[in-house]
N, C-alpha and C positions, 0 to 999 in steps of 0.2 A: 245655354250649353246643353248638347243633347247626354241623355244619360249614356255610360258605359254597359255594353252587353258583355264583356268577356268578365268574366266572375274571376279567376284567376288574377290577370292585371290586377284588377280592384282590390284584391284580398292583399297581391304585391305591395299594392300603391300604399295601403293601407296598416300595411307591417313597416315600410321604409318608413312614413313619417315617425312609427312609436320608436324606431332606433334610431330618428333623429336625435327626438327628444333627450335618447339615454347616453348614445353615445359620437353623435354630434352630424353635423350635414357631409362631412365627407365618409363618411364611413356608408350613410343611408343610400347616397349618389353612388357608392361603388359599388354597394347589393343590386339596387336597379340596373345598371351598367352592365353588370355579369350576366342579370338577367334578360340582356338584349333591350333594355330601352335606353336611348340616344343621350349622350349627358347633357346637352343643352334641354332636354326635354326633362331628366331628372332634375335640373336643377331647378326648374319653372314649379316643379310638381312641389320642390322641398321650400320650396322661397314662398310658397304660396297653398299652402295646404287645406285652407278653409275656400279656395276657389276651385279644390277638386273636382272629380265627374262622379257624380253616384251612381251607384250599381243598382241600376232597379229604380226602388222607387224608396232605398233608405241610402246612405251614407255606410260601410259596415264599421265595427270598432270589434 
């Protein structure tokens, strides 16, 4: 999987999973959503969070 350049997305991508964690997959899926990424594709990202794209050349946290 080729890495992510948009830092922003990543940082996105990266904040939905931690409010998975807290407060559950449909709350994370509707931040993405609002933020213009496609729900089939939020829900691929939440279902599957260790198969992300990293930003660069780390993962961010």
């Amino acid at each position: 999987m080729r890495p992510r350049r948009d830092y922003e997305t990543a940082r996105l991508i990266d904040e939905s999973i931690k409010l998975m964690q807290s407060q559950g997959t449909y709350r994370a899926a509707r931040m993405l959503c609002e933020a213009g990424v496609r729900l089939d594709t939020a829900y691929r990202v939440l279902r599957r969070p260790e198969q992300r794209r990293i930003y660069g050349e780390a993962i961010l946290h």
